[in-house]
C-alpha positions as CSV (number, residue, x, y, z in Angstrom):
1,X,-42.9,99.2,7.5
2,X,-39.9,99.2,5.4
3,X,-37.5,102.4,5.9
4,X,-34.9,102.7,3.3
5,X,-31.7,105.6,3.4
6,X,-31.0,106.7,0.2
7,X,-27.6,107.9,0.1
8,X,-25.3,109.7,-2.4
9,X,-21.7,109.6,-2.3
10,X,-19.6,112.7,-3.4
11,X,-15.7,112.9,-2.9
12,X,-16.0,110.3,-0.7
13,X,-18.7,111.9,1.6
14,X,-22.0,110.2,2.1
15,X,-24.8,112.5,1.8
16,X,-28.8,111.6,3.2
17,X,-30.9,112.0,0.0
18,X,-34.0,111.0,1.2
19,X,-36.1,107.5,2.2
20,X,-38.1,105.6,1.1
21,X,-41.1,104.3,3.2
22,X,-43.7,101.7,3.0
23,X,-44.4,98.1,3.1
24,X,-44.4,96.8,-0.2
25,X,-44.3,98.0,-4.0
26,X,-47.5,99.0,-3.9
27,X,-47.0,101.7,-0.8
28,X,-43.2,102.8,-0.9
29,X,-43.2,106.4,-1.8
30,X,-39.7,107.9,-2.2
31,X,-39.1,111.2,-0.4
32,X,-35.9,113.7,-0.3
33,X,-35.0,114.8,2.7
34,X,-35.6,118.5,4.1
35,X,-31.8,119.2,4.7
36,X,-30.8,118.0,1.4
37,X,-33.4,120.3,-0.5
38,X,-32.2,123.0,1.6
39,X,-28.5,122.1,-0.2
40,X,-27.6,124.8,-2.9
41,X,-25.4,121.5,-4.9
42,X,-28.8,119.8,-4.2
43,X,-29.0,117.6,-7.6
44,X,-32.0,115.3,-8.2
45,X,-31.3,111.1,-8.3
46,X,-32.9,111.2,-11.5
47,X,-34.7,112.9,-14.1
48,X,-37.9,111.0,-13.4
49,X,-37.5,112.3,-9.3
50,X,-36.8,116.1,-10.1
51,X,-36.4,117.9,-6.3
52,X,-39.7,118.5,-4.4
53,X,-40.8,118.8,-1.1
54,X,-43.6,116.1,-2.2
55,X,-43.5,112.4,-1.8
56,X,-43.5,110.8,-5.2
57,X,-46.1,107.8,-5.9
58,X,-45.3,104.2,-5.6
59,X,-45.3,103.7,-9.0
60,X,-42.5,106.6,-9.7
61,X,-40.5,105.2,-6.9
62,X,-40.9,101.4,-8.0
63,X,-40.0,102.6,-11.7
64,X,-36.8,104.2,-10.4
65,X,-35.3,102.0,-7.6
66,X,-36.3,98.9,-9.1
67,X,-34.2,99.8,-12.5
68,X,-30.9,99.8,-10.2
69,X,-31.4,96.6,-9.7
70,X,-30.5,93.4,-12.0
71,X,-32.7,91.3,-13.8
72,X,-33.6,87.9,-15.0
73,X,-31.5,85.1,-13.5
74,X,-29.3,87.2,-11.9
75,X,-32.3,88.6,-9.8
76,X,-34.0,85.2,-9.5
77,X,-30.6,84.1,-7.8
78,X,-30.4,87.3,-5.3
79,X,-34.1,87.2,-4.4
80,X,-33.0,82.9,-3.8
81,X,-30.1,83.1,-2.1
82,X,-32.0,85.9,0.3
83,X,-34.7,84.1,0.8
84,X,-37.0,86.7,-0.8
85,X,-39.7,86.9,-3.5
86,X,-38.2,87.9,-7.0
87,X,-41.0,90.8,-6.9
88,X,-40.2,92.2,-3.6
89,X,-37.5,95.0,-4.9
90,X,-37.6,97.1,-1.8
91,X,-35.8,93.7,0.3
92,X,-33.6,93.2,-2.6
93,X,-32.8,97.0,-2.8
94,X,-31.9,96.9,1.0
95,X,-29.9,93.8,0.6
96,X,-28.1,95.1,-3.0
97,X,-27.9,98.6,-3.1
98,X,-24.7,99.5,-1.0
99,X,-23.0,100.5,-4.4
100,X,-25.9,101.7,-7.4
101,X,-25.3,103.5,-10.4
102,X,-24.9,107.2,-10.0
103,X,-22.8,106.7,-6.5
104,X,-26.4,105.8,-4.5
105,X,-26.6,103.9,-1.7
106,X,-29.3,102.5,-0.1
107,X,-29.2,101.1,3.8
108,X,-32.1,99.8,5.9
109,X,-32.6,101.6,9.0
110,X,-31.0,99.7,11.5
111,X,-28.5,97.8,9.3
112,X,-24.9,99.6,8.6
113,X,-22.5,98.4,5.9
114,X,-19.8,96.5,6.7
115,X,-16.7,98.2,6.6
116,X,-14.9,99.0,3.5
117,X,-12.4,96.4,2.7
118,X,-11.6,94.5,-0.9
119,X,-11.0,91.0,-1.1
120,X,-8.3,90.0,-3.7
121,X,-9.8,87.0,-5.8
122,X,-7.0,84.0,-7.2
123,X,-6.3,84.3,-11.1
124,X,-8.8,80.7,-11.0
125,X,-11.4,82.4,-9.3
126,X,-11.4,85.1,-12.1
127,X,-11.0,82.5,-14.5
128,X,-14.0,81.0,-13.2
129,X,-16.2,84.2,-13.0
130,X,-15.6,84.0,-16.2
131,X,-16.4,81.1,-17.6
132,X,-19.1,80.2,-15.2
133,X,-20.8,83.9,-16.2
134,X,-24.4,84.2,-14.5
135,X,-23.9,81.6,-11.8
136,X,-21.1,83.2,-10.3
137,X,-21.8,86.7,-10.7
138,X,-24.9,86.3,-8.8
139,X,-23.3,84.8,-6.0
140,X,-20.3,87.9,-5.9
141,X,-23.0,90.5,-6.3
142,X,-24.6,89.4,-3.1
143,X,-21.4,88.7,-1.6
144,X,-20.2,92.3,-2.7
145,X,-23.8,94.0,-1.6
146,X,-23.4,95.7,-5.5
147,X,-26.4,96.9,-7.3
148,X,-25.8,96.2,-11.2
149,X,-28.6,96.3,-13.7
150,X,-29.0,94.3,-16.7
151,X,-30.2,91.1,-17.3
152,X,-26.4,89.8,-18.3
153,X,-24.6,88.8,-15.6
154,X,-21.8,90.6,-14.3
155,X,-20.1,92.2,-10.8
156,X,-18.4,95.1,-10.1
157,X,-14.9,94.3,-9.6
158,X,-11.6,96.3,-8.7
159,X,-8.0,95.8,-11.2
160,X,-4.4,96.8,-9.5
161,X,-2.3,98.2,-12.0
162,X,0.4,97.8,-10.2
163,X,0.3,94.4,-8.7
164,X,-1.4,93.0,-11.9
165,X,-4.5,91.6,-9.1
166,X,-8.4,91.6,-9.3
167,X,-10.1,92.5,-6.2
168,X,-13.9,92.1,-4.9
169,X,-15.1,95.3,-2.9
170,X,-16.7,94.8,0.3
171,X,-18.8,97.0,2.7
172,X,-18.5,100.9,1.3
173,X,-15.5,100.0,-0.9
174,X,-16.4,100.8,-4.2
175,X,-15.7,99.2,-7.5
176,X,-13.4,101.1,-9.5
177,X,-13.0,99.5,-13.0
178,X,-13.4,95.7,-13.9
């Protein structure tokens, strides 16, 4: 059985949502966690999972979750390179979701991010990014453990101002405007 954290990240504080527990898409229910409902700034992930006590259904879960992920070849190329069916969006989830729309964060139980770190790319890796588009983004969103939806591809990358240099977040780091 799978066992997915579901994390929120507020001025730079992570925060237990809930979990998600099952097997496969057709068992994972998605659950908040006592101590977060207990919260008084307790905010639902989404309108479609409002707070309750209450496990939602599989199907509410997958309909969520599996929206944070990307699509077409992007996903084809993630569920590849990890050695995973393109269908099994709670493996992909575990392996992508260190950095998800709306500051989530999703970690197996048993795995930890690496630490947070960025890794400045060459002005001909950028140039390749983008020129090569879908090809390479896959391969820097697994790299980068980033969650980006859409069937386009793209990664989430990070611009210095002030040295003029592009930057690929790693572990916890997140991606703050590319």
């Amino acid at each position: 059985m799978k066992e997915l954290t579901i994390n929120i990240e507020k001025t730079g504080i992570r925060t237990v949502v809930g979990t998600i527990l099952g097997n496969n898409k057709e068992d994972a229910c998605f659950s908040y966690s006592a101590d977060y409902l207990k919260q008084k700034d307790a905010k639902p992930v989404s309108i479609s999972l409002p707070l309750q006590e209450e496990p939602f259904s599989a199907d509410r879960t997958r309909c969520y979750f599996e929206g944070l992920l990307p699509e077409g070849f992007t996903r084809r190329s993630v569920a590849q390179w990890m050695h995973v069916e393109e269908a099994d969006y709670l493996s992909i989830l575990a392996g992508l979701g260190k950095e998800c729309l709306g500051a989530l964060q999703v970690t197996e139980e048993g795995h930890f991010p690496e630490p947070s770190s960025y890794e400045k790319l060459s002005d001909e890796r950028v140039l390749a990014l983008a020129r090569e588009g879908t090809t390479v983004s896959a391969e820097l969103v697994i790299k980068a453990h980033l969650s980006l939806t859409g069937a386009s591809g793209k990664v989430g990358l990070y611009y210095d101002n002030m040295k003029s240099d592009w930057y690929l977040p790693k572990g916890d780091t997140p991606a703050k405007g590319a």
